[in-house]
MIMI-174982 format. One record per residue (C-alpha): residue number from 1; z negated, x, y; chain; residue in one letter. Coordinates in pm, 1 decimal. Each point is the difference from the previous one (the first is absolute). Layout:
BEGIN
<pt NUM <Z X Y> 'A' 'a'>
...
***
This chain:
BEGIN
<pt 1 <-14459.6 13180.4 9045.5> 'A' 'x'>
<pt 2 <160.0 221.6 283.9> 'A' 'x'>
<pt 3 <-195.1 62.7 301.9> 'A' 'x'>
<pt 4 <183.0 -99.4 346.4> 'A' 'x'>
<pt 5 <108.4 349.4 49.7> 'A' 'x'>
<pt 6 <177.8 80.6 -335.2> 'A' 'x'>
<pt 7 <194.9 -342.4 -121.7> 'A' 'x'>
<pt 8 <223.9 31.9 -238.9> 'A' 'x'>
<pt 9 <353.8 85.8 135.9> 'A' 'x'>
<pt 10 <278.2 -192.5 38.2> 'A' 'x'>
<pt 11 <181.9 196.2 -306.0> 'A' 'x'>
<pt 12 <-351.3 -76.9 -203.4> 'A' 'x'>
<pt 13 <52.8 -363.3 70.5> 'A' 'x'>
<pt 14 <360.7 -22.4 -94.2> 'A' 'x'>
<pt 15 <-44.2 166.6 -332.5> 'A' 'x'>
<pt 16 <-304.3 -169.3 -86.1> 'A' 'x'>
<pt 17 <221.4 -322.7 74.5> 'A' 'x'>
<pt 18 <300.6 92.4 -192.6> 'A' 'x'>
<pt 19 <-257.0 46.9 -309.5> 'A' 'x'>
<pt 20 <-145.1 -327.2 67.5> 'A' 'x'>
<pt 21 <401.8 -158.9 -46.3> 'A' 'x'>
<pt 22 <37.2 113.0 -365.7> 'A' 'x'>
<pt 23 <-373.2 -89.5 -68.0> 'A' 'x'>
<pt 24 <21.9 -347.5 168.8> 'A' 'x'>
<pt 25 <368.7 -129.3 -53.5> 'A' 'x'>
<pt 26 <55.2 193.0 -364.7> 'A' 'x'>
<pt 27 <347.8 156.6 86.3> 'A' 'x'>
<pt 28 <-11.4 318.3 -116.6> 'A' 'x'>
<pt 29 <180.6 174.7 343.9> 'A' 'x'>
<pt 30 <-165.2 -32.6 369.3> 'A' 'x'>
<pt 31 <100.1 213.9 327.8> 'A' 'x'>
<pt 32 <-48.8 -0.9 390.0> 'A' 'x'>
<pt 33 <0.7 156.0 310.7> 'A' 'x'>
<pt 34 <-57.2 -37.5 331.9> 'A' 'x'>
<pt 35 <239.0 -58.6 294.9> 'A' 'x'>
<pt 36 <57.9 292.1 203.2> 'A' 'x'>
<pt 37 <281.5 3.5 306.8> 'A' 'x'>
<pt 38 <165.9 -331.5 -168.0> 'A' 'x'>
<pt 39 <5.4 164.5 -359.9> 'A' 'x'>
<pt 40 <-230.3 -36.7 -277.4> 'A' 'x'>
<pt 41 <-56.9 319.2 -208.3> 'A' 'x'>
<pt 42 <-142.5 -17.8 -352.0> 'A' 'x'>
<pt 43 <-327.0 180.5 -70.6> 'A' 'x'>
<pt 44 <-173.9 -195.5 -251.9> 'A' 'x'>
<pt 45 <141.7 -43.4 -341.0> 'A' 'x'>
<pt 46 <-137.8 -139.3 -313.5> 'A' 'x'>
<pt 47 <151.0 -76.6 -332.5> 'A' 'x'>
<pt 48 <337.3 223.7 57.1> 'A' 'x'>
<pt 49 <204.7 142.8 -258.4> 'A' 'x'>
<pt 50 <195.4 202.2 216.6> 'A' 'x'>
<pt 51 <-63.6 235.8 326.4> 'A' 'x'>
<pt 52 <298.8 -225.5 181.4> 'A' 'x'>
<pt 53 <-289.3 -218.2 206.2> 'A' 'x'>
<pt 54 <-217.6 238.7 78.2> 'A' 'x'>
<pt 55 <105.6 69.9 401.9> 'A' 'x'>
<pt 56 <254.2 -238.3 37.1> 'A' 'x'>
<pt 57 <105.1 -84.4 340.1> 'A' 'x'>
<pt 58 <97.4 -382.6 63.7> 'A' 'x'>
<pt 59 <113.3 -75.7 340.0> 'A' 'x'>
<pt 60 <-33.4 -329.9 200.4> 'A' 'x'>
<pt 61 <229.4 -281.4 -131.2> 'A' 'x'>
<pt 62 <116.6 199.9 -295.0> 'A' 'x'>
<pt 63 <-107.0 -50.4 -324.9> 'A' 'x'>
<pt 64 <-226.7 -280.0 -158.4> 'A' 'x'>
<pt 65 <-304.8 199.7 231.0> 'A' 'x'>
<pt 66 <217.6 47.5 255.7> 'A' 'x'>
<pt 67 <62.9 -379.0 7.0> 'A' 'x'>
<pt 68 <-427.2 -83.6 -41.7> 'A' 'x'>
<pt 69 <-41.4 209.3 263.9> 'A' 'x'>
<pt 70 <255.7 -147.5 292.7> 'A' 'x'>
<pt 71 <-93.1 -354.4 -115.6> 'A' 'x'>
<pt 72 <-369.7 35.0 -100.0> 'A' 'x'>
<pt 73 <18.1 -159.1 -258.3> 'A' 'x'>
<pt 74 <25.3 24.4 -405.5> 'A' 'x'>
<pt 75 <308.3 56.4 -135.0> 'A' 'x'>
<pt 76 <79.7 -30.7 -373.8> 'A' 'x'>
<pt 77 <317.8 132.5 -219.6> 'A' 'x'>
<pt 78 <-41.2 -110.9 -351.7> 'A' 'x'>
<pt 79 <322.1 185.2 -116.8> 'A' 'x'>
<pt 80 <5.5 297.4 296.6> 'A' 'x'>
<pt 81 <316.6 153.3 -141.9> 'A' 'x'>
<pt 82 <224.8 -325.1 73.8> 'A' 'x'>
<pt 83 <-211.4 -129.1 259.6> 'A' 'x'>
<pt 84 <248.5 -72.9 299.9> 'A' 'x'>
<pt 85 <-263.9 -118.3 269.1> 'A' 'x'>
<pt 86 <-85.1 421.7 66.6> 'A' 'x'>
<pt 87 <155.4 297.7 75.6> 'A' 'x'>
<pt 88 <13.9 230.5 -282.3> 'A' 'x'>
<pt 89 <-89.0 322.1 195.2> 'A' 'x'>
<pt 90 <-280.9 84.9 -258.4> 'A' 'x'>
<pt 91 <164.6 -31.4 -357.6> 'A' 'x'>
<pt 92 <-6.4 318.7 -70.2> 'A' 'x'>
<pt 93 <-382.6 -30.4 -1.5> 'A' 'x'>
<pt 94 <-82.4 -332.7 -109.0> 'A' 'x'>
<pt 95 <259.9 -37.2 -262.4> 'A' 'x'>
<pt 96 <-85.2 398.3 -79.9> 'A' 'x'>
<pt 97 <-300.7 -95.1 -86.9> 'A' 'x'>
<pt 98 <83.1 -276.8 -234.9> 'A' 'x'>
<pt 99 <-142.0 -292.8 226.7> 'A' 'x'>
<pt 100 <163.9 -348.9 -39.3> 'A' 'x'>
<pt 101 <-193.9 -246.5 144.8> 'A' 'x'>
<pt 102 <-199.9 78.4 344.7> 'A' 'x'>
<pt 103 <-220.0 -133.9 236.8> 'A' 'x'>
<pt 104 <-43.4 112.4 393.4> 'A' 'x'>
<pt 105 <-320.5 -100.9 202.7> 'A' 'x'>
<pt 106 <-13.3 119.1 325.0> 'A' 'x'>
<pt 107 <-364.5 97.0 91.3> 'A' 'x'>
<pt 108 <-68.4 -232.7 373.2> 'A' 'x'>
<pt 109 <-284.2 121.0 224.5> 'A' 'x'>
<pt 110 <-14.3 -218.3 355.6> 'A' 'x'>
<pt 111 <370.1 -98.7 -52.3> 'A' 'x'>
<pt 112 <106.3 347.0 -53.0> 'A' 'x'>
<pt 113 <197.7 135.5 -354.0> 'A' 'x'>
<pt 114 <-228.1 280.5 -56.6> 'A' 'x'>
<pt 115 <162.0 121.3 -366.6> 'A' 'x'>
<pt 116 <141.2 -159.9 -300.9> 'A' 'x'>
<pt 117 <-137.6 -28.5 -320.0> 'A' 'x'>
<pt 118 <220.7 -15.6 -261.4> 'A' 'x'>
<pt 119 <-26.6 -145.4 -406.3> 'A' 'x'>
<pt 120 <276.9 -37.5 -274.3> 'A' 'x'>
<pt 121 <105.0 19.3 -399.1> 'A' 'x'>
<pt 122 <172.2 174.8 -189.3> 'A' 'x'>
<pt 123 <229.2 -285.3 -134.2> 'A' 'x'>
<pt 124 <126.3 -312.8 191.5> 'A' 'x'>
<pt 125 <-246.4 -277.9 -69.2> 'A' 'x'>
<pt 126 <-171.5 -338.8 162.1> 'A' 'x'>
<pt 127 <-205.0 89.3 278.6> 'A' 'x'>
<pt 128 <-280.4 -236.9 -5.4> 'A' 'x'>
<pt 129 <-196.7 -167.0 324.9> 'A' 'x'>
<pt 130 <-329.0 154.6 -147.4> 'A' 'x'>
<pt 131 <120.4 355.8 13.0> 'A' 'x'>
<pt 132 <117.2 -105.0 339.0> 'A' 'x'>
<pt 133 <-300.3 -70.5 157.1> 'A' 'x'>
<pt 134 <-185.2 271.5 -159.7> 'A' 'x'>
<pt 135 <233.1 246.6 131.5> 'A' 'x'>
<pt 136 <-46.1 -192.2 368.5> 'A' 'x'>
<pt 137 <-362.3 63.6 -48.9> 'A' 'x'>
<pt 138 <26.9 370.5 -34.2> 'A' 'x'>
<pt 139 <220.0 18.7 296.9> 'A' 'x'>
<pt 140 <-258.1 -232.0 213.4> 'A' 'x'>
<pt 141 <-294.9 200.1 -132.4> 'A' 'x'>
<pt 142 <155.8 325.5 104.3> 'A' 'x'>
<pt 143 <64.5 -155.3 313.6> 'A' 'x'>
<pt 144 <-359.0 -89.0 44.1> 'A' 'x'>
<pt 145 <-101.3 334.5 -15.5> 'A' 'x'>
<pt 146 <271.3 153.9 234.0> 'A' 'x'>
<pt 147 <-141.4 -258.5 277.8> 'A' 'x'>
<pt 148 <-355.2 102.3 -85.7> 'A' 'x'>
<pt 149 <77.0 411.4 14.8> 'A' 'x'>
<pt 150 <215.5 -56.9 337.1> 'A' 'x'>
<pt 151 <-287.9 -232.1 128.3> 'A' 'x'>
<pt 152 <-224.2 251.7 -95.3> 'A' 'x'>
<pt 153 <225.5 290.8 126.7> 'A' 'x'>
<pt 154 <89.7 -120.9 322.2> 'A' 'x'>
<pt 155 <-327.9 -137.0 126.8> 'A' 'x'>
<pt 156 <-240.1 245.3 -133.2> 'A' 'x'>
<pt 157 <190.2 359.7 2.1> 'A' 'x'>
<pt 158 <-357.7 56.9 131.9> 'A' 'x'>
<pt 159 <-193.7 -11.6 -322.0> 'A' 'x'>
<pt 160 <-153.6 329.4 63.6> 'A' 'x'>
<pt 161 <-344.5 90.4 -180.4> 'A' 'x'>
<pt 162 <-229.2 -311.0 134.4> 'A' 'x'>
<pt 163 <-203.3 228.8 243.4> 'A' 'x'>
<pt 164 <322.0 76.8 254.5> 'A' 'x'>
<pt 165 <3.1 -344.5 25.2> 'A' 'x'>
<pt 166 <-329.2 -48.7 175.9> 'A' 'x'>
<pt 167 <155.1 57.0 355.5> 'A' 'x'>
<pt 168 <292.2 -268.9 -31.2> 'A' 'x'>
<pt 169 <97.8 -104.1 348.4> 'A' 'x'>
<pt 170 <15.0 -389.2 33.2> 'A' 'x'>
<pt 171 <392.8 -33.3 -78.4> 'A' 'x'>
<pt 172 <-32.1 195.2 -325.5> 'A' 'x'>
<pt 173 <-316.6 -222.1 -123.7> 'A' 'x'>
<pt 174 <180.4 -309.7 116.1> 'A' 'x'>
<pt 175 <308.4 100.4 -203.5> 'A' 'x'>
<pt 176 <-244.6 55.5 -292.1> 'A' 'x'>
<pt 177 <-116.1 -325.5 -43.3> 'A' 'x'>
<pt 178 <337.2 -151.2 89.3> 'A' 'x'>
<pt 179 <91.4 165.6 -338.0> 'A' 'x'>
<pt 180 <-299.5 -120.4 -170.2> 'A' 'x'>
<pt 181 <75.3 -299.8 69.3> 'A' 'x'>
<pt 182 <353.8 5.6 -64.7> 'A' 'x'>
<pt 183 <21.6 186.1 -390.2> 'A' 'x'>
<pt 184 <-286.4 -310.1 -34.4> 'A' 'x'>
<pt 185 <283.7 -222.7 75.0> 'A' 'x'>
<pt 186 <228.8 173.1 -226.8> 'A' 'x'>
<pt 187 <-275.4 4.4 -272.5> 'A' 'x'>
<pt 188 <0.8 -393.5 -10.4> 'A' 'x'>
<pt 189 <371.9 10.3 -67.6> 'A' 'x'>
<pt 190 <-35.9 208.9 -300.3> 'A' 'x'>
<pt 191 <-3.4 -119.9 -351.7> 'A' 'x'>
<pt 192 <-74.6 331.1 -188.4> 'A' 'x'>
<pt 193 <-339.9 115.9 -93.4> 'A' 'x'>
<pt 194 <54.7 302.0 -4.3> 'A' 'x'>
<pt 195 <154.9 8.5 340.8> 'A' 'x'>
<pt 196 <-304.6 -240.2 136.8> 'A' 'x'>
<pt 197 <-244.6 281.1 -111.6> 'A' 'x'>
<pt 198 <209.9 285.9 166.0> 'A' 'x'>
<pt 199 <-2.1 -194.8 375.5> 'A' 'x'>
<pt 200 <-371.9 -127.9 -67.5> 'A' 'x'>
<pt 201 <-89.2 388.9 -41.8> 'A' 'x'>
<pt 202 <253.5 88.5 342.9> 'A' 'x'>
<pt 203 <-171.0 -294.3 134.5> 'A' 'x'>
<pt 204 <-378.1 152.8 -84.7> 'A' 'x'>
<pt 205 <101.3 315.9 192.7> 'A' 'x'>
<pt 206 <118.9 -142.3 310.3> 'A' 'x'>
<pt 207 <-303.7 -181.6 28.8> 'A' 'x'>
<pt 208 <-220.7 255.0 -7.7> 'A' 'x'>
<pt 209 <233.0 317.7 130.5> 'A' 'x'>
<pt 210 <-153.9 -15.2 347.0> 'A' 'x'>
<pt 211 <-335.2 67.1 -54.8> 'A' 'x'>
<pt 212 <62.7 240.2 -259.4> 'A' 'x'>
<pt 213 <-2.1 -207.7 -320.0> 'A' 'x'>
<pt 214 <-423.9 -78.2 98.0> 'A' 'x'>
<pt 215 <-94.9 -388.6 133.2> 'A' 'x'>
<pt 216 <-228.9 37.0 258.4> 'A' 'x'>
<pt 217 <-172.9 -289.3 -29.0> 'A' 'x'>
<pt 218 <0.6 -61.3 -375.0> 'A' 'x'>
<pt 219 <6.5 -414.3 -114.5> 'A' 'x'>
<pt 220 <-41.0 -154.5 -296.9> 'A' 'x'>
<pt 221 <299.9 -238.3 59.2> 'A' 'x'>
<pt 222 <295.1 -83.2 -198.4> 'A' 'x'>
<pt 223 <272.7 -166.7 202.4> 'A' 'x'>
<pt 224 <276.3 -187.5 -185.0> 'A' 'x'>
<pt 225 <366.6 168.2 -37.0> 'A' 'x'>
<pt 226 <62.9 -317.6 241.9> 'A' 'x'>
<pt 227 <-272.6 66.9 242.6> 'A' 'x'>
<pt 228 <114.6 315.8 29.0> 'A' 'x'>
<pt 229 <336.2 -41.2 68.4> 'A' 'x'>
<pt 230 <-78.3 -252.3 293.9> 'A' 'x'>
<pt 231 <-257.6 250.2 133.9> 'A' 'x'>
<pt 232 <189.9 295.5 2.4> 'A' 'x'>
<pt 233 <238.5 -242.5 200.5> 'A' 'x'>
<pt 234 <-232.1 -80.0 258.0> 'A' 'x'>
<pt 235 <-88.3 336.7 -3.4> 'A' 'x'>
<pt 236 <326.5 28.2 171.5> 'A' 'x'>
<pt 237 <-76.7 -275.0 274.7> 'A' 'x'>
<pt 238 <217.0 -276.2 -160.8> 'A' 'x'>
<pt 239 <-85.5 -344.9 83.4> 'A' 'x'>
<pt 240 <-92.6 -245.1 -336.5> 'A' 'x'>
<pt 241 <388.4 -124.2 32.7> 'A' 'x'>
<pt 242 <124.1 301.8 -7.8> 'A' 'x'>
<pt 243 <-190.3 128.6 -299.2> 'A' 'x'>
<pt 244 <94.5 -291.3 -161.8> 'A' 'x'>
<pt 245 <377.4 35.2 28.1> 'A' 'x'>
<pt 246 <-76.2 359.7 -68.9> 'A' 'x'>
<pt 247 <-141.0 -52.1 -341.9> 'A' 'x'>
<pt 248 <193.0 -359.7 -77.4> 'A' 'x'>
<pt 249 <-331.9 -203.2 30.2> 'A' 'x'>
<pt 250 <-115.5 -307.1 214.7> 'A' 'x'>
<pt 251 <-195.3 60.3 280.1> 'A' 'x'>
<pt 252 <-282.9 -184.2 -122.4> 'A' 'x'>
<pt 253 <-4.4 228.2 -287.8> 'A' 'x'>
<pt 254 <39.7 298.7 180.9> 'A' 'x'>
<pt 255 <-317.5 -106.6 179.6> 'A' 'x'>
<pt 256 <-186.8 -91.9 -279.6> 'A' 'x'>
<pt 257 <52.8 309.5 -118.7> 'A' 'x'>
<pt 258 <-148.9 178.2 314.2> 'A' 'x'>
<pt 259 <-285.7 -220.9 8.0> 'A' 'x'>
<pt 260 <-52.4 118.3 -338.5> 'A' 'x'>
<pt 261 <21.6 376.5 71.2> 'A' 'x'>
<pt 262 <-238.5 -74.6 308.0> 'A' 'x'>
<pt 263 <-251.7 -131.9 -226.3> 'A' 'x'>
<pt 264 <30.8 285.6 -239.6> 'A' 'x'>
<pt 265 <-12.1 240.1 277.9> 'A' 'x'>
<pt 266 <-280.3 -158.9 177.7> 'A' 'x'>
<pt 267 <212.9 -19.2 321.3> 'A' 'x'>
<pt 268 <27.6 -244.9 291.6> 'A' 'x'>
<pt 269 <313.5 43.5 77.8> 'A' 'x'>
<pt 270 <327.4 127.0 -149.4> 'A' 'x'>
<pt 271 <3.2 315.8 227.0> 'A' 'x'>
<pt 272 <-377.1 51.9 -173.2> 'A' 'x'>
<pt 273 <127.7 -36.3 -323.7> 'A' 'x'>
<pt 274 <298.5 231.8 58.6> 'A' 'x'>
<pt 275 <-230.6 289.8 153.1> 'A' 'x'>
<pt 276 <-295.8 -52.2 -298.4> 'A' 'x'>
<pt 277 <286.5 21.8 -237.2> 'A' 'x'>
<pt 278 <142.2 299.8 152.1> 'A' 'x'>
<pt 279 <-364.5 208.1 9.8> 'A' 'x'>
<pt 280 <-30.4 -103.6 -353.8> 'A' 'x'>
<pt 281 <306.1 147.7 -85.2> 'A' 'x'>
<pt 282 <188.4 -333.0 -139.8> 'A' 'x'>
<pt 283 <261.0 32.1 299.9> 'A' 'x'>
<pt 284 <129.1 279.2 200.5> 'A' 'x'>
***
C-alpha cells in the first residue's frame, strides 16, 4: 500500500490495467492510453508481437478508439480489416500486428473519456458477453482509481509530513474533512477489495493527519463503516435529510445511526459525538 504522497502514477495504473485484460478476458493482446489534447497515445502494451502499437497515436473520431472515445462508449470490430463502421487510419498498426478481432473501452471518470483501453485476437472469432463484461470491469476499475488519485490530488496537494499540518487555518481543515467524507462516499460505491483497503488506509490518514497521526483523547470505541459515514457527514453541518440523500439512506436510518454513534461515543448530542470522535482520532 502507497502512502498519500507517493500513489502509483497514472502510467502505473494503465499498465497494471492492460495486464489485468489478458489475465481477466484470456485474449492474448491488450493496449491503452490516455487522452491527451483529443488524441489517445498508446503507452501500455501487453501480448504484442510486433513494435507497431507501441506509441501509436489515435485521434478523436478515428479509429475503433477514436470512435470509444467521442461516443464513450465500447466499440467492437470482430473482423477489423473489413469492418466498415471505422475509419481505417490505424491499419498499418493493428493489422501490422496481426490483430483481427478488437475491443475499445473508453475509461469514464465524472462523465469525462479519460483513455481507452483496448483488447483483441489474433484471428476473427465470436466475441462472447462474458469477455465483455470482464473487459468493462477493467475499464471501470481503472476508472475507480483515477477518481480516487484526482480526489486525492486535488483536495489534499497538502499531504505534507503530518507535523506542518498542525497550524491548518479553518478553510484548509474544513476542506479536509470535506474529503474525508467524500473518498468515504466513493468507498461505498466500490466493489473491489483491494480498492476498499487502499481508500480505508487514505481514509485512516485523513482522520488522524491533523493532530499528527496521535488521538488525543484515546477511546475504546468502534463505530460502524455506517456510523461513520453519517458522522463524518454531520461533521460537515448537514442536517439528517441531507445525510440521508447524501449516502442513499432514509432519514430514520440515518438517525438511527447517529443515535448509535452517540451511544458509542458517550455523547449528548451529535456535535458531542463529532468533537469526541475527532480528539480520538476516528474523524478529522
Amino acid at each position: 500500500m502507497k502512502a498519500v504522497g507517493s500513489l502509483a502514477s497514472e502510467d502505473d495504473l494503465l499498465a497494471n490495467a492492460v495486464g489485468d485484460l489478458v489475465t481477466r478476458t484470456g485474449l492474448p493482446v491488450a493496449f491503452g492510453g490516455f487522452e491527451r489534447s483529443h488524441a489517445v497515445e498508446v503507452t501500455a502494451v501487453v501480448g504484442n508481437r510486433t513494435p507497431h502499437l507501441s506509441g501509436l497515436v489515435v485521434h478523436a473520431s478515428r479509429g475503433l478508439g477514436g470512435r470509444a472515445l467521442v461516443e464513450r462508449r465500447p466499440r467492437l470490430a470482430l473482423d477489423y480489416r473489413s469492418s466498415r463502421n471505422i475509419t481505417h487510419d490505424y491499419d498499418r498498426a493493428v493489422l501490422g500486428e496481426g490483430i483481427s478481432t478488437l475491443f475499445a473501452v473508453p475509461v469514464m471518470v465524472s462523465g469525462r473519456a479519460r483513455g481507452v483501453l483496448y483488447c483483441g485476437s489474433w484471428a476473427a472469432s465470436p466475441f462472447g458477453e462474458s469477455i465483455a463484461r470482464t473487459a468493462l470491469r477493467v475499464a471501470s476499475d481503472l476508472a475507480t482509481e483515477l477518481r480516487v488519485r484526482e480526489e486525492v490530488s486535488r483536495r489534499l496537494s497538502l499531504t505534507a509530513p503530518a507535523p506542518a499540518l498542525l497550524g491548518l487555518d479553518a478553510p484548509a481543515r474544513e476542506q479536509l474533512r470535506e474529503s474525508y467524507a467524500e473518498l468515504r462516499r466513493i468507498g461505498a460505491e466500490v466493489a473491489d477489495a483491494g480498492i476498499r483497503a487502499r481508500l480505508a488506509e487514505i481514509e485512516r490518514r485523513l482522520a488522524t493527519l491533523s493532530n499528527d497521526g496521535a488521538a488525543q483523547d484515546p477511546l475504546d470505541v468502534k463505530l460502524s463503516p455506517r456510523e461513520t459515514d453519517v458522522l463524518a457527514c454531520a461533521a460537515l453541518g448537514h442536517t439528517n435529510a441531507e445525510i440521508a440523500a447524501t449516502l442513499s439512506l432514509r432519514e430514520g436510518t440515518v438517525k438511527s445511526y447517529l443515535q448509535s454513534a452517540m451511544a458509542k461515543l458517550d455523547a449528548g448530542t451529535r456535535h458531542a459525538a463529532v468533537a469526541k470522535a475527532r480528539r480520538a482520532g476516528l474523524l478529522p
